[in-house]
N, C-alpha and C positions, 0 to 999 in steps of 0.2 A: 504493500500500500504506500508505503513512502520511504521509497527507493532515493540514493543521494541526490539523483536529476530532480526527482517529483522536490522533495526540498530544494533545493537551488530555485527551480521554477516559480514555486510557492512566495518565496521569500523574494523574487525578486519582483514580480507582481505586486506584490505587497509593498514592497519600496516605494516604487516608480506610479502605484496607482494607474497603472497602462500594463496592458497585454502586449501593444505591439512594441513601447520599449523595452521591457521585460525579454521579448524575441530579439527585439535589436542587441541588446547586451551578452545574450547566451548565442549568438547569433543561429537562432531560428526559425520557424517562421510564424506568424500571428498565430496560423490556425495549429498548429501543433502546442503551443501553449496552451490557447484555451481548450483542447481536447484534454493534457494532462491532468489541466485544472479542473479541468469535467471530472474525468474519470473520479477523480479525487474527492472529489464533493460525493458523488453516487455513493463511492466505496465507504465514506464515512458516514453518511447519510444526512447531512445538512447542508444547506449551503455556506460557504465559506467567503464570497465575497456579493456586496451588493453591487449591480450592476445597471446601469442606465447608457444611453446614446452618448452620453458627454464625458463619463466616468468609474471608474471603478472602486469602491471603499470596502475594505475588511469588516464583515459582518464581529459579534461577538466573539462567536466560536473560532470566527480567524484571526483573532487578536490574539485569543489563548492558545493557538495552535501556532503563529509567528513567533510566541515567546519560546515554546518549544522548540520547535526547529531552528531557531540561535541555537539554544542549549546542544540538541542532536547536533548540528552542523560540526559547534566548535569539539563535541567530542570527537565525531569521525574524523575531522584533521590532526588529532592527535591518540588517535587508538593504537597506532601501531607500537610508537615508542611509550604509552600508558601500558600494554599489554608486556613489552619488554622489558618494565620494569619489573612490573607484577611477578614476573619470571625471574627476576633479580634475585626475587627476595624481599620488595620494598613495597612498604604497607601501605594499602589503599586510605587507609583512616589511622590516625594517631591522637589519641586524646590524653591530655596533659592537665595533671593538677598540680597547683602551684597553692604552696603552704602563702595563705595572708601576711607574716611576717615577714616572705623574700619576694613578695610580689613585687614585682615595679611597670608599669606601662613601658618604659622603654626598654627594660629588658626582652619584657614578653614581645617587642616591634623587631629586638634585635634578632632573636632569636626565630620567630616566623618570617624573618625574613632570608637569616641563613637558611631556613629549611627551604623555604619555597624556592631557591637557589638552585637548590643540591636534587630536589626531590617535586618540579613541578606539577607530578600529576597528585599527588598525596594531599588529603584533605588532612587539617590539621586543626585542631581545637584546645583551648586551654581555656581551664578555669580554676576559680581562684576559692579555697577554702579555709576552715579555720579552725587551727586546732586537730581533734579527732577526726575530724569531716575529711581531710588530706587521705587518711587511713580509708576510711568509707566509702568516699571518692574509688579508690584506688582497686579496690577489693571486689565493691558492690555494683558500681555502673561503666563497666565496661573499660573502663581506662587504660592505658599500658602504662606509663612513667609518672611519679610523681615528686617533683618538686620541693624539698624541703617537709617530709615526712618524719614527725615526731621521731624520737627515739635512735638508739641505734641499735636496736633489735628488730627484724622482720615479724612482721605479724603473724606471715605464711609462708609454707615450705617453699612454696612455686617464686616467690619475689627476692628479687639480690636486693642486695642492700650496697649506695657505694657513703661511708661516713664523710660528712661535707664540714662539720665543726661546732662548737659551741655561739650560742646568742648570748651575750649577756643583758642583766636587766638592772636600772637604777629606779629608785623611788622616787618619785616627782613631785612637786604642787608647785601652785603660780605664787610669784612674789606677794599679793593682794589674797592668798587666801590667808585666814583665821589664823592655819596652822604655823604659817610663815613666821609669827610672831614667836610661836613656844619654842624656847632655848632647850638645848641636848635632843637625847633621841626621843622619839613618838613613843605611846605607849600605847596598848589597844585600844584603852577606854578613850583617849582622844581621839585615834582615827576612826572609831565606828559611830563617831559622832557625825561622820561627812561620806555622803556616798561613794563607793568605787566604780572605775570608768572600768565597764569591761566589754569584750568581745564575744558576742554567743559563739557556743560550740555550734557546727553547723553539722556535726552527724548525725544521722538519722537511724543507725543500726548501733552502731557501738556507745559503748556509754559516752558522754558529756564530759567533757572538764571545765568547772572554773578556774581561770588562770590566778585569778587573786581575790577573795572576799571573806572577811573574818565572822563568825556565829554574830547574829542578832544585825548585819550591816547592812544598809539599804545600797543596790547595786542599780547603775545606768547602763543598759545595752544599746550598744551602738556595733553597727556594719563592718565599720572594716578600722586599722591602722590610725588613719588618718584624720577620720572623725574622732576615735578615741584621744589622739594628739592633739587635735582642736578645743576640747572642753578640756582636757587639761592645762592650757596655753588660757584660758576662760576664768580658770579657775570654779569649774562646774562639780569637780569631785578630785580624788586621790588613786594614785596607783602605781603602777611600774608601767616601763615603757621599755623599748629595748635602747640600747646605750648607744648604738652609731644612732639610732634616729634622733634622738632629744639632743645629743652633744651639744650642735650648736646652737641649741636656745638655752642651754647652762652656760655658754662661755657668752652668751650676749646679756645672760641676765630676765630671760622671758622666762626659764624656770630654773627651781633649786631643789638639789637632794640633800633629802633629809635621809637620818638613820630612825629603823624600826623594826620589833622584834619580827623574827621567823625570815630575813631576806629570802626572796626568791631568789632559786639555785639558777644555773645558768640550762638556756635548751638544749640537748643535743640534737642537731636535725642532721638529716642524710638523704639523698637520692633513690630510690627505689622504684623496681619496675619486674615486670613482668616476665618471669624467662620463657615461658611458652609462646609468647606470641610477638618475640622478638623481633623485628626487623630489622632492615637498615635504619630506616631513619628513626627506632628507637636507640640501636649501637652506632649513629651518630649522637646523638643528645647525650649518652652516657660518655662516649670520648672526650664531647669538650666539656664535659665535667672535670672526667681524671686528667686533663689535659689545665683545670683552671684554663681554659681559653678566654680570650677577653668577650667573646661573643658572649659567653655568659655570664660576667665579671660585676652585672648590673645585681645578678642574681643572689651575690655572695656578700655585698658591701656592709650590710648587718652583722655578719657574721664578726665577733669579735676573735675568736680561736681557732682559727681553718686549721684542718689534718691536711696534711701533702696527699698530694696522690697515693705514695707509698705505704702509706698508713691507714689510705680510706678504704680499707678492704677490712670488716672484720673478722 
């Protein structure tokens, strides 16, 4: 029914709004156009385009039918080397979760765009999670690699692990809050007097973690990193933060750490991914890890403690 001509034909009709330019560009001749387009219309059973003595316009159904055969066309000019790949070894689809504290927009730009470089027929997807959810992510909806995965223990037999390094965290409030006044360290009964900024866990299968909130303490949830670092900069509650991010609003003075019981330990986070469903362009992502490539170098700048290559194997 729609053979590469009958597309060509189709679409070119549909460009030019003329049958007999549509024949002048493929050069053929009017009535062999409008027969293909016949036949084409019978075969699907609607008409496809509206027609009068002055003009021709794409009915409904030929709008949604132009939009496809773009799509058709631009695959068939590239199936042969799609198909070569496939044969590679190089995965039709790659879905990517990226733990919320290495998240970055221009990492994630640098990085899809090495791939789509290396690997242009590959659908490539990334999303961004938080906490447990990375695990979740990774385990439960289909994903092969992800990005800054709690722990340096694998969840599951099938997933390598490659260790990427520790996060550290400081305790924050704005110059202007309450607390800013009290000399020495915090004590609980003071900070549970002021709500904590925190990040929801976003798993939906594995347990939850709160990253910081003391018995009896009222908590703020907020989205992502950023928002969290905004109402702290507000001075809207208390909390930790990771240490490359806040640094330079301690050294300007837009926040101060304070000391308080139970610090938070530092993260360990690590690379992990999929060994079954390996391909290239998952054993490209994991090279320019152990590789610390700059392509990914957006990815790691949180990181206070990076392991070497040598040592991220555990």
């Amino acid at each position: 029914m729609l053979d590469r001509e009958t597309i060509r034909s189709f679409i070119n009709v549909a460009e030019s709004a003329s049958f007999s330019k549509a024949a002048e560009a493929m050069h053929k001749t009017p009535a062999a156009i409008g027969y293909r387009i016949k036949m084409l219309e019978e075969r699907v059973g609607t008409p496809l385009f509206h027609r009068t003595t002055r003009s021709v316009s794409l009915t409904s159904a030929g709008e949604y039918l132009l939009a496809q055969c773009y799509r058709w066309n631009t695959w068939l000019e590239g199936m042969s080397e799609e198909l070569r790949q496939i044969n590679d070894g190089v995965e039709r689809q790659v879905n990517i979760v990226v733990n919320n504290l290495l998240y970055s927009p221009v990492a994630a730009a640098e990085l899809l765009s090495h791939l789509n470089q290396l690997f242009p027929f590959t659908q490539v997807q990334i999303s961004r999670q938080v906490y447990m959810g990375v695990w979740d992510t990774l385990l439960n909806d289909g994903y092969q690699i992800a990005i800054g995965a709690t722990g340096w223990e694998s969840l599951d037999n099938g997933i390598n692990i490659l260790q990427l390094g520790e996060l550290n965290w400081v305790f924050v409030i704005a110059p202007h809050h309450p607390l800013a006044k009290v000399t020495g360290s915090l004590t609980e009964d003071q900070l549970r007097a002021y709500p904590a900024i925190n990040i929801e866990d976003t798993s939906r299968n594995l347990p939850k973690r709160v990253a910081w909130l003391l018995p009896g303490q009222r908590d703020i949830k907020v989205p992502n990193l950023h928002t969290k670092l905004a109402c702290h900069l507000r001075g809207l509650g208390v909390g930790f933060l990771p240490k490359a991010l806040c640094q330079p609003y301690l050294d300007d003075g837009s926040l101060i750490q304070r000391d308080v019981p139970h610090y938070r330990q530092p993260s360990p986070l690590c690379l992990a991914w999929k060994d079954a469903t390996m391909g290239k362009v998952t054993q490209q992502i994991v090279s320019l890890f152990e590789e610390r490539s700059p392509i990914v170098q957006d990815f790691l700048y949180r990181i206070d403690s990076p392991i070497s290559a040598a040592q991220g194997q555990p």
